[in-house]
BALORO-491580 format. One record per residue (C-alpha): residue number from 1; residue in three letters; chain; x, y, z. Coordinates in Angstrom, 3 decimals. Layout:
BEGIN
+-----+---------+--------+----------+----------+----------+
! num ! residuo ! cadena !     east !    north !       up !
+-----+---------+--------+----------+----------+----------+
! NUM !     ALA !      A !        X !        Y !        Z !
...
+-----+---------+--------+----------+----------+----------+
//
This chain:
BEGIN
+-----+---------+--------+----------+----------+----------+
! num ! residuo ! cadena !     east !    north !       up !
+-----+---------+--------+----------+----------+----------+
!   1 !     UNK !      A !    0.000 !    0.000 !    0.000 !
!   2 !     UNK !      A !    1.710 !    2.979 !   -1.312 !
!   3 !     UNK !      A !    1.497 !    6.211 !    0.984 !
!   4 !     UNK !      A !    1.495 !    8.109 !   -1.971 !
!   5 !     UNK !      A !   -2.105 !    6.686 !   -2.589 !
!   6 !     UNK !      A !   -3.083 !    8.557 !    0.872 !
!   7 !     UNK !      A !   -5.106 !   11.371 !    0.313 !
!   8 !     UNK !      A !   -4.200 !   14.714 !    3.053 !
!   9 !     UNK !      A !   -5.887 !   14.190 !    5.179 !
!  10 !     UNK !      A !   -8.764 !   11.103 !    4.776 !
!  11 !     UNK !      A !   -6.781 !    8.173 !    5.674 !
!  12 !     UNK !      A !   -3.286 !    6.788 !    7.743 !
!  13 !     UNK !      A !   -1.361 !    3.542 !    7.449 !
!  14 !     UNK !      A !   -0.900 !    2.040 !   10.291 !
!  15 !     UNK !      A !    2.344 !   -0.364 !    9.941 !
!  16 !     UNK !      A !    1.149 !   -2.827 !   12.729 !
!  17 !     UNK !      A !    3.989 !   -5.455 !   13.266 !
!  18 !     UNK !      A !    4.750 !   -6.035 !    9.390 !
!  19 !     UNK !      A !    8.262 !   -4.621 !    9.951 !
!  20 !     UNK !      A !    8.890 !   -8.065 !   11.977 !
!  21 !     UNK !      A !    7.276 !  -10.345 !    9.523 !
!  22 !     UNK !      A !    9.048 !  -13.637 !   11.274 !
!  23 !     UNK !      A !    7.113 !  -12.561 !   14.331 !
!  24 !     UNK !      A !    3.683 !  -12.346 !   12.477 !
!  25 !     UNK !      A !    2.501 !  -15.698 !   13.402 !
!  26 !     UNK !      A !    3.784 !  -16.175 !   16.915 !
!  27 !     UNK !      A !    2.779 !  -12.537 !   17.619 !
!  28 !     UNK !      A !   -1.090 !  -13.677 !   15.833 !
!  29 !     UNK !      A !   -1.553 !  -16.481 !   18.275 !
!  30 !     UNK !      A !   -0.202 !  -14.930 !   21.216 !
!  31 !     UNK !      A !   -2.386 !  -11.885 !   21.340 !
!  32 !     UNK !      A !   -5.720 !  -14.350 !   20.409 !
!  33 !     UNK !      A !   -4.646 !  -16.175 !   23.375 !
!  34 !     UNK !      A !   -4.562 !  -12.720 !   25.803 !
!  35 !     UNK !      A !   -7.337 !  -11.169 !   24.618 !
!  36 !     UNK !      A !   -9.673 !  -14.565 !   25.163 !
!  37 !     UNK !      A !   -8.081 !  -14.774 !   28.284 !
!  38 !     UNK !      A !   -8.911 !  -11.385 !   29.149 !
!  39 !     UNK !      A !  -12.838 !  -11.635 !   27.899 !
!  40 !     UNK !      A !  -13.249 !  -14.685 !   30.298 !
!  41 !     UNK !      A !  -10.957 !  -14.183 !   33.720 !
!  42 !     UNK !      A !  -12.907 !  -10.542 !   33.542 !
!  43 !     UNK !      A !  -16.477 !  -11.862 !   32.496 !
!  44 !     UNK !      A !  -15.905 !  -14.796 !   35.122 !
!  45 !     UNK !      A !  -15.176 !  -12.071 !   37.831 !
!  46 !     UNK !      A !  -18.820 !  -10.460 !   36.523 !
!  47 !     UNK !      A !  -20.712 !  -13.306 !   36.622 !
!  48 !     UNK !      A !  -19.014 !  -14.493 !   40.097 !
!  49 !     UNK !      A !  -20.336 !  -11.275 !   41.461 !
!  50 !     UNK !      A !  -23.516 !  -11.285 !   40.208 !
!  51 !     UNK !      A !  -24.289 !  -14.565 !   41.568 !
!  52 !     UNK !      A !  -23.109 !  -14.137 !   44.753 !
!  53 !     UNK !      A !  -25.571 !  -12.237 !   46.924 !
!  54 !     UNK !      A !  -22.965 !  -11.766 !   50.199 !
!  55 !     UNK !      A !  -20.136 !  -10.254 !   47.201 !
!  56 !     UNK !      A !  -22.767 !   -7.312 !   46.390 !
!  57 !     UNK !      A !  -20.767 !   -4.853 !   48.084 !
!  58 !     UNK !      A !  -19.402 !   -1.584 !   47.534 !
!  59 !     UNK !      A !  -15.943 !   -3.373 !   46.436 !
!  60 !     UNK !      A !  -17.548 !   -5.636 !   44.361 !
!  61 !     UNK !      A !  -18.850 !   -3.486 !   42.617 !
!  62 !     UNK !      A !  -16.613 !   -1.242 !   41.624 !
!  63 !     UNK !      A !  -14.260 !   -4.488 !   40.799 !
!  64 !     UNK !      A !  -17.347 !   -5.244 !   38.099 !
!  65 !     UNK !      A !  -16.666 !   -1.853 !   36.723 !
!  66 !     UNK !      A !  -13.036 !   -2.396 !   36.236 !
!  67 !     UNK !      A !  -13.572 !   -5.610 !   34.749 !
!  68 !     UNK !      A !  -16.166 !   -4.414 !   32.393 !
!  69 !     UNK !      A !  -13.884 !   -0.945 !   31.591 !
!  70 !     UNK !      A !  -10.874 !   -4.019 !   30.958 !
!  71 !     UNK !      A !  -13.413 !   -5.847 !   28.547 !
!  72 !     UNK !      A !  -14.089 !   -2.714 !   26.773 !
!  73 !     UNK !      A !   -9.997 !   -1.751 !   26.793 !
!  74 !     UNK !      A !   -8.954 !   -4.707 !   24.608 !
!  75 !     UNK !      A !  -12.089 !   -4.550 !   22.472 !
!  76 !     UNK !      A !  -11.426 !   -1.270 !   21.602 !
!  77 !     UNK !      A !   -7.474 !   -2.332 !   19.961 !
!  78 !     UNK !      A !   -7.977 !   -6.454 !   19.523 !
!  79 !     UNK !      A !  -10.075 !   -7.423 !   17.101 !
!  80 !     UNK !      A !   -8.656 !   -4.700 !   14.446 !
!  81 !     UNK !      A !   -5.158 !   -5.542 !   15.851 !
!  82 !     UNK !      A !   -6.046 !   -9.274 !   15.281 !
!  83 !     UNK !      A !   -6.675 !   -9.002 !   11.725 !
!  84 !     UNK !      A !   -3.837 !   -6.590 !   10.892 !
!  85 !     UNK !      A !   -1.435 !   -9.006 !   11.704 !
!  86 !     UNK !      A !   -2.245 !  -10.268 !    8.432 !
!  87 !     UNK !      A !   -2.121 !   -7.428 !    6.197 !
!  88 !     UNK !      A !    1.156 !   -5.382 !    5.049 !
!  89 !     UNK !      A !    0.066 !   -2.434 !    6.876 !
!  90 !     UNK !      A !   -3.545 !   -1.204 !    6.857 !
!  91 !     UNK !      A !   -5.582 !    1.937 !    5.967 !
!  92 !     UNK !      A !   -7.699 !    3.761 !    8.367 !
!  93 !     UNK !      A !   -9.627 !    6.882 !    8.093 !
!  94 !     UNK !      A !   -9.130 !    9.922 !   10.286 !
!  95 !     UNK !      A !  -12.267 !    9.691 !   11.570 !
!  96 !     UNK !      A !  -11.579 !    5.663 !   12.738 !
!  97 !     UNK !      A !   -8.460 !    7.044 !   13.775 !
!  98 !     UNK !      A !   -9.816 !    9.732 !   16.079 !
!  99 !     UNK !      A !  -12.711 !    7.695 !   17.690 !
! 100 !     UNK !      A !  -10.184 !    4.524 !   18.295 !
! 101 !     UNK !      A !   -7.906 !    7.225 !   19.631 !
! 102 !     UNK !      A !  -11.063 !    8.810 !   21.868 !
! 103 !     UNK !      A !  -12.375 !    5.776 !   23.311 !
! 104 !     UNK !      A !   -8.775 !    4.809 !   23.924 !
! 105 !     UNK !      A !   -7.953 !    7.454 !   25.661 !
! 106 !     UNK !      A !  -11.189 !    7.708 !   28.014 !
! 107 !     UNK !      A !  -11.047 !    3.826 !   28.673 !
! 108 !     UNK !      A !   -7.492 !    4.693 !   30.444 !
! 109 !     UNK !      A !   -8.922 !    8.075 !   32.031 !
! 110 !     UNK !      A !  -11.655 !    6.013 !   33.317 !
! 111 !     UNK !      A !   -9.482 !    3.340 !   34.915 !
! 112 !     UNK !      A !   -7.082 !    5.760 !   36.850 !
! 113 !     UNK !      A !  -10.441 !    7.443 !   38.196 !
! 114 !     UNK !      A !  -11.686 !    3.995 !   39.157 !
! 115 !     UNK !      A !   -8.509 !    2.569 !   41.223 !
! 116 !     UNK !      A !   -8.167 !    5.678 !   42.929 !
! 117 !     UNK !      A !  -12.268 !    5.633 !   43.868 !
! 118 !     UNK !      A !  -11.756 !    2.077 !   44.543 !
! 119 !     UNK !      A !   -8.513 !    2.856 !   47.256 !
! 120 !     UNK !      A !  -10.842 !    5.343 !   48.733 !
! 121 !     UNK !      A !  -13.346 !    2.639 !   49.549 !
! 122 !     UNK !      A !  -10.608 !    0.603 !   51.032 !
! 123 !     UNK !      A !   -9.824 !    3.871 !   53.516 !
! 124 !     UNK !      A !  -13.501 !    3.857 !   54.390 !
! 125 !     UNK !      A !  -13.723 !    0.139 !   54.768 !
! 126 !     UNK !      A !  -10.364 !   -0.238 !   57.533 !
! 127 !     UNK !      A !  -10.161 !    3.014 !   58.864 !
! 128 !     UNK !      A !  -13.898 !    3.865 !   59.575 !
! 129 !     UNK !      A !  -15.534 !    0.588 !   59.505 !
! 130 !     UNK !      A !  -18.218 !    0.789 !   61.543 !
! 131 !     UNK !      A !  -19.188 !    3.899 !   59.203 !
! 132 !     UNK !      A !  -18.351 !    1.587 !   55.859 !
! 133 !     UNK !      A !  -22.400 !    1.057 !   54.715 !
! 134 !     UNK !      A !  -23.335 !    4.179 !   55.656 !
! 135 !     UNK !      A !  -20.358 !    6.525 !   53.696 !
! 136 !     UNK !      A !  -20.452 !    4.112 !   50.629 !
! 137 !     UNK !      A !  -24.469 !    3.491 !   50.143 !
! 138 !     UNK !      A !  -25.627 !    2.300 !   46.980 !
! 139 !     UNK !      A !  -26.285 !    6.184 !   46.202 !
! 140 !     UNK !      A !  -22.735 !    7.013 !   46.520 !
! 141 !     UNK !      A !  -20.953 !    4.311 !   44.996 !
! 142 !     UNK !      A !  -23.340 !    4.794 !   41.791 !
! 143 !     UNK !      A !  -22.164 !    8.290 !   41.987 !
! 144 !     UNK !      A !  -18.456 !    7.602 !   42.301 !
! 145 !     UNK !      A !  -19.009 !    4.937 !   39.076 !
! 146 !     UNK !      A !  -21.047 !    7.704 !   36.831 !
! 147 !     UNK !      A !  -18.029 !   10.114 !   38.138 !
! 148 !     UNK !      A !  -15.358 !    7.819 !   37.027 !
! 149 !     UNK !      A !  -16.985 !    7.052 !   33.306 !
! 150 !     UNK !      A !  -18.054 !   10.492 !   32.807 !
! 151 !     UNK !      A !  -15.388 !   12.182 !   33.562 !
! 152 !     UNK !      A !  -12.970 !    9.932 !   31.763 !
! 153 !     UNK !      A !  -14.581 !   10.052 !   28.749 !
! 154 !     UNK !      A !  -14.738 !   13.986 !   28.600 !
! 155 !     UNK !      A !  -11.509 !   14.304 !   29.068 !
! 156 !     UNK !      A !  -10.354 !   12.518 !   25.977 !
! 157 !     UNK !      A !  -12.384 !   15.362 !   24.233 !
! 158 !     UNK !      A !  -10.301 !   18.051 !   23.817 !
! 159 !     UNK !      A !   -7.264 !   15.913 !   22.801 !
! 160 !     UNK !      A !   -9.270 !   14.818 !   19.825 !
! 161 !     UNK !      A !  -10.560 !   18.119 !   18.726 !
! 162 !     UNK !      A !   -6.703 !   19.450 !   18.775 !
! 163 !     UNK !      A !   -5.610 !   16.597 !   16.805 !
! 164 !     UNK !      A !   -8.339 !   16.905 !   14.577 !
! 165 !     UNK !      A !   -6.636 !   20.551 !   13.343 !
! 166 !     UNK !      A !   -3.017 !   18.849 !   13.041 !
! 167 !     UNK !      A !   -1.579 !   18.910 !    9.476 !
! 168 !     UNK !      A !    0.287 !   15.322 !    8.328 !
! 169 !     UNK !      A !    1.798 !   16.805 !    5.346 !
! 170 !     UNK !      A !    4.870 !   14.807 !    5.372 !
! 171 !     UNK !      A !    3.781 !   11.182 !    6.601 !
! 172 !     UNK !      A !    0.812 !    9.249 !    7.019 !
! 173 !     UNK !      A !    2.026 !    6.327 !    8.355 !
! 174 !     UNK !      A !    1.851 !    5.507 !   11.674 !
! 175 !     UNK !      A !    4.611 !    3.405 !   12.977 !
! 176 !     UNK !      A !    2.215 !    1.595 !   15.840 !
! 177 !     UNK !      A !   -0.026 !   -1.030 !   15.990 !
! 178 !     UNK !      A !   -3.275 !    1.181 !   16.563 !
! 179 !     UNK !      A !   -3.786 !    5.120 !   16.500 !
! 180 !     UNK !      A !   -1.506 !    5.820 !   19.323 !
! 181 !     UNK !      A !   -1.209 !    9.652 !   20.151 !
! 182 !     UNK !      A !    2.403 !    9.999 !   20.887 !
! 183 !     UNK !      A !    2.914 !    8.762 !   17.353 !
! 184 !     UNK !      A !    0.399 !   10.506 !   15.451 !
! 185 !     UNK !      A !    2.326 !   13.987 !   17.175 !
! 186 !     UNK !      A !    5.401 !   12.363 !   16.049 !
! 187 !     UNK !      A !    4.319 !   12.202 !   12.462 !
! 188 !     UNK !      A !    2.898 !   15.469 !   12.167 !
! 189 !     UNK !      A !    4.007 !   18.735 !   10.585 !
! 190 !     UNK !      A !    1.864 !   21.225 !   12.597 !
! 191 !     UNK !      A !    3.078 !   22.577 !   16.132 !
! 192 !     UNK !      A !    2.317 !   19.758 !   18.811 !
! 193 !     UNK !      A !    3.109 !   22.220 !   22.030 !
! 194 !     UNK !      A !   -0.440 !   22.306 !   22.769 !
! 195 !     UNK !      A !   -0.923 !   18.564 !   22.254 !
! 196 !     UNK !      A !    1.626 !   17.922 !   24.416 !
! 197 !     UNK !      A !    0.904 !   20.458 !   26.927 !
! 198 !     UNK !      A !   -2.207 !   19.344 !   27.361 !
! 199 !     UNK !      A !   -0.963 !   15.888 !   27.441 !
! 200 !     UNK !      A !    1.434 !   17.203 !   30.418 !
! 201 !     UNK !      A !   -1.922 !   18.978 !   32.254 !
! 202 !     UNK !      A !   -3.745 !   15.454 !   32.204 !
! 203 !     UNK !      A !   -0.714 !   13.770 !   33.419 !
! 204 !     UNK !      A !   -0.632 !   15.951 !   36.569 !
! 205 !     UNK !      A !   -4.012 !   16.723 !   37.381 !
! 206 !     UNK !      A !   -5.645 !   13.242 !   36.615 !
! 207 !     UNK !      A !   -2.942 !   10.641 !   36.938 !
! 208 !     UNK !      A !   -0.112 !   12.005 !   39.740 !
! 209 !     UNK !      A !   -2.783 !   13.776 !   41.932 !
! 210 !     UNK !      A !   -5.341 !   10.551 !   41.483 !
! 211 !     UNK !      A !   -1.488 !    8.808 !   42.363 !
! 212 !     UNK !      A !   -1.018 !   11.000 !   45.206 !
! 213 !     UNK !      A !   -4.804 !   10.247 !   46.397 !
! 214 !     UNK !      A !   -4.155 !    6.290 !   46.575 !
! 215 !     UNK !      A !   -1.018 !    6.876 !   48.273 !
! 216 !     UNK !      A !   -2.656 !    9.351 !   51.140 !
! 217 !     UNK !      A !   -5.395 !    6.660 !   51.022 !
! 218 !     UNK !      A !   -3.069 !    4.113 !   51.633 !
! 219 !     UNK !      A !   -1.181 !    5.020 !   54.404 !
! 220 !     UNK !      A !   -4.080 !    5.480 !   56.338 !
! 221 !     UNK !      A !   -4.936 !    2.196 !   55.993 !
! 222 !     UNK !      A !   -1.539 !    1.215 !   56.768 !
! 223 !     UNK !      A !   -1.498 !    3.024 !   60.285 !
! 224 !     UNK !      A !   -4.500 !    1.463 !   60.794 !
! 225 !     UNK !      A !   -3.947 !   -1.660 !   60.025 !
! 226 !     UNK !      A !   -1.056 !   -1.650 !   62.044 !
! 227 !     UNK !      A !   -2.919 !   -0.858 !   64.942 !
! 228 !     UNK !      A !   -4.802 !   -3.950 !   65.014 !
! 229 !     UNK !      A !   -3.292 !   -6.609 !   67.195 !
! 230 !     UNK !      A !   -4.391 !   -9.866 !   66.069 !
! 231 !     UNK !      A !   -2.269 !  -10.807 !   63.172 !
! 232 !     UNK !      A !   -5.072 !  -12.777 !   61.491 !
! 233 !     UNK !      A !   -6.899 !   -9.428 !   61.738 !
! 234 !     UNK !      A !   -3.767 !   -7.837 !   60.167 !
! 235 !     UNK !      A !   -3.748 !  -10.379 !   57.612 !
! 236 !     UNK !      A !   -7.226 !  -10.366 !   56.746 !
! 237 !     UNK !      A !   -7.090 !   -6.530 !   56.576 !
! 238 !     UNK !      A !   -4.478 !   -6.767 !   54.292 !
! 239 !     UNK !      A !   -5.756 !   -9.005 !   51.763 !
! 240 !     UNK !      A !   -7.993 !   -6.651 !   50.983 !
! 241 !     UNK !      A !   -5.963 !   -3.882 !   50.063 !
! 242 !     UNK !      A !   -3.766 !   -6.658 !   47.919 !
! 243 !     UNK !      A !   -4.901 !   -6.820 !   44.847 !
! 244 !     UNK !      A !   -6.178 !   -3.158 !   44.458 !
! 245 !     UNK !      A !   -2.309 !   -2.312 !   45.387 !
! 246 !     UNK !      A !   -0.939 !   -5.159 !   42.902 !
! 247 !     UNK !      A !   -3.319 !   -2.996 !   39.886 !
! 248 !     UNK !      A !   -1.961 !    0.100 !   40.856 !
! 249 !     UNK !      A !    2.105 !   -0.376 !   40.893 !
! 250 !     UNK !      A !    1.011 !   -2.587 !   37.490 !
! 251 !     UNK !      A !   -1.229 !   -0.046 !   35.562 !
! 252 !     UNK !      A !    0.865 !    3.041 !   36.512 !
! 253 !     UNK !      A !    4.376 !    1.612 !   35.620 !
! 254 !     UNK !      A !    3.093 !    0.554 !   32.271 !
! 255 !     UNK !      A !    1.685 !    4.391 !   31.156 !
! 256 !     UNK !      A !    3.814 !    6.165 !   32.873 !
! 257 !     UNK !      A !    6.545 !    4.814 !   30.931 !
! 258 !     UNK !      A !    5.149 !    5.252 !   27.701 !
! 259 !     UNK !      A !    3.200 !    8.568 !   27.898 !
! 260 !     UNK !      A !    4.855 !   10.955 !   30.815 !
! 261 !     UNK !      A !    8.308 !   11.831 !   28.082 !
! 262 !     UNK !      A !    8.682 !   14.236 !   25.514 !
! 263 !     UNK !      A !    7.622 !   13.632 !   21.851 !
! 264 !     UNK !      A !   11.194 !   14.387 !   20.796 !
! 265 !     UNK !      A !   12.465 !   10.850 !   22.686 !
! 266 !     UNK !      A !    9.585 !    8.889 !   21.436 !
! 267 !     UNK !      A !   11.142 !    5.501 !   19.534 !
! 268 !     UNK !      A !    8.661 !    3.677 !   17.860 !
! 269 !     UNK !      A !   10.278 !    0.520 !   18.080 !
! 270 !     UNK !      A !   10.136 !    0.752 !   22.047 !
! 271 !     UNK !      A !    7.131 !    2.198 !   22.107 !
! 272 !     UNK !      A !    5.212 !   -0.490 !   20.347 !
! 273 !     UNK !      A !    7.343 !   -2.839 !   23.198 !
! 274 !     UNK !      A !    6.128 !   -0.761 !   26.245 !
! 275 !     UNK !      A !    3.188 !   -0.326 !   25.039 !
! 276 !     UNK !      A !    2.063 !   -3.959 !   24.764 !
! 277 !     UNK !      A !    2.763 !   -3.386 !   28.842 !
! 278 !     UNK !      A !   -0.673 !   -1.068 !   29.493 !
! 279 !     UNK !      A !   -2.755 !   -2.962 !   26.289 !
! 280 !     UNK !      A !   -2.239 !   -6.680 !   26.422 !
! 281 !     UNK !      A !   -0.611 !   -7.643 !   30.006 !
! 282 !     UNK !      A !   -2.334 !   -4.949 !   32.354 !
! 283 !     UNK !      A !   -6.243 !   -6.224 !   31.701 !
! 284 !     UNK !      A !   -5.139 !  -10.054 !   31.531 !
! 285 !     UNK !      A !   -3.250 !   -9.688 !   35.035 !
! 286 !     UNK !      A !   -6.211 !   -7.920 !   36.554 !
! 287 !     UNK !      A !   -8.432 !  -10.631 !   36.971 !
! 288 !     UNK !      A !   -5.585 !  -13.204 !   37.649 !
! 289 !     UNK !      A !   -4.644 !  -10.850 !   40.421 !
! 290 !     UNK !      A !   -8.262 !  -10.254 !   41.974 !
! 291 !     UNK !      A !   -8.754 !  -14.002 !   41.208 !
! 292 !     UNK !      A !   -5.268 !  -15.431 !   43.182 !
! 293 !     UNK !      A !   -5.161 !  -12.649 !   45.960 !
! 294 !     UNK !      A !   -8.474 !  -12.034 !   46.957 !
! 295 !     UNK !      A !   -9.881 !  -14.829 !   49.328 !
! 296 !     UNK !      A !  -13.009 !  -13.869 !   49.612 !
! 297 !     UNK !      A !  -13.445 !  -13.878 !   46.076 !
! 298 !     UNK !      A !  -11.681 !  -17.397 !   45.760 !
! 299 !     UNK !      A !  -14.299 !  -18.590 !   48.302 !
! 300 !     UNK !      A !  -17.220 !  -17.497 !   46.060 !
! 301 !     UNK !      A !  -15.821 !  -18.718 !   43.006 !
! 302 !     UNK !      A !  -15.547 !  -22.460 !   44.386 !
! 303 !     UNK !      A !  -19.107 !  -22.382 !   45.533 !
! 304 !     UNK !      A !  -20.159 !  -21.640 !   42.083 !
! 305 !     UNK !      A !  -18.060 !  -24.263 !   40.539 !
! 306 !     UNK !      A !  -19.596 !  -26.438 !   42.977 !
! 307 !     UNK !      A !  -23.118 !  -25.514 !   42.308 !
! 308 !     UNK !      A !  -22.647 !  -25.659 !   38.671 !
+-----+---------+--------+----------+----------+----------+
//
């Protein structure tokens, strides 16, 4: 597909993994394999909610929107990525581009929202206990959810309407395997400083201070918990911080390393590397993680295999 065939502005070509061509099997069959894994450790997490009356809590519930947000995440990139692998590069209009890129975007928003609404439950839940049903009622936590999704997916609006005026008068290919932002900036021929800047303004407002709120909420919990003088109390307390901690240190390493740098020291080579990090491995470990670390959870799961 010749990029000369491109017209200004109606289409990109994304290069996908066709610069590795030895890899295009092995690559194939290893991202079929995460992405049905994904679809059922996350829909087995809904379904073990839903049928378990005594896991209808606040927790619960916001673990069935993270699983749900991690369905939507890899059905947002898979099933085009899926097919790519065997094409020599594909076309995509801007439009395709831009919504991909929008949905993309929220999705992530929407999970660094979530985690740090979910380590605030966790504060309520140790530190004021006795207050847990009454802070997080069923009006609240609906609140918190509509919060999370709405405000994540307005954010992701103003990125797209300022790469919507970007001129690609040099290239239209994208060296990625979907419309990633960092390299449609990279392949432009417009000034990016307000791309980036904004970028920059997300990072801090959204992701560090939504960082800084799980860490305050956190060591909270931690005095508290190391208050309590049983140790099965400490353990039990623990294990349900776990695997909400085990998501954070997971999801943040992965973005932060791809999207908190400078255009100017973006490689697209390591880029598509790290960012297989955030889009395959983060929603596949999720529900391993909830699954193996959480024992409540493990307890409901056998009685359902039983009663099945």
């Amino acid at each position: 597909m010749n990029k000369e065939n491109l017209s200004a502005t109606e289409y990109f070509l994304i290069v996908g993994f066709s610069d590795i061509p030895q890899l295009q099997i092995p690559l194939f069959v290893t991202f079929l394999i995460v992405y049905l894994l994904t679809l059922a450790g996350n829909l087995l997490i809904l379904t073990t909610i839903y049928l378990n009356a005594h896991l209808q809590t606040p927790m619960y519930f916001f673990l069935t929107h993270l699983s749900f947000l991690d369905i939507c995440y890899v059905s947002v990139l898979f099933p085009k990525l899926l097919t790519d692998f065997f094409l020599e590069g594909i076309l995509v209009s801007f439009t395709k581009c831009l919504l991909q890129m929008f949905f993309f975007l929220g999705i992530v928003t929407v999970e660094v929202l979530l985690l740090t609404v979910m380590a605030y439950d966790r504060y309520v839940a140790i530190c004021n206990p006795l207050r847990y049903m009454t802070i997080m009622n069923k009006a609240v936590c609906m609140w918190l959810a509509a919060g999370s999704w709405g405000v994540g997916l307005m954010t992701a609006v103003p990125h797209i309407a300022l790469v919507s005026k970007l001129s690609f008068c040099n290239s239209h290919t994208i060296n990625h395997f979907f419309c990633d932002m960092t390299a449609l900036l990279k392949i432009s021929c417009s000034d990016t400083f307000i791309n980036e800047t904004l970028i920059y303004i997300d990072g801090v407002v959204i992701a560090i201070m939504s960082f800084i709120l799980i860490i305050i909420s956190y060591s909270k919990v931690a005095a508290s918990i190391m208050k309590i003088k049983s140790k099965s109390g400490k353990e039990k307390a623990f294990s349900t911080c776990a695997s909400h901690l085990a998501v954070v240190v997971l999801f943040y390493a992965s973005v932060s390393s791809t999207y908190i740098r400078p255009t100017s020291t973006y490689s697209t080579k390591d880029n598509k590397i790290m960012s297989l990090s955030y889009v395959a491995v983060t929603p596949l470990c999720n529900p391993i993680i909830y699954c193996l670390k959480n024992t409540e959870f493990k307890k409901a799961l056998s009685k359902s295999k039983k009663a099945t």
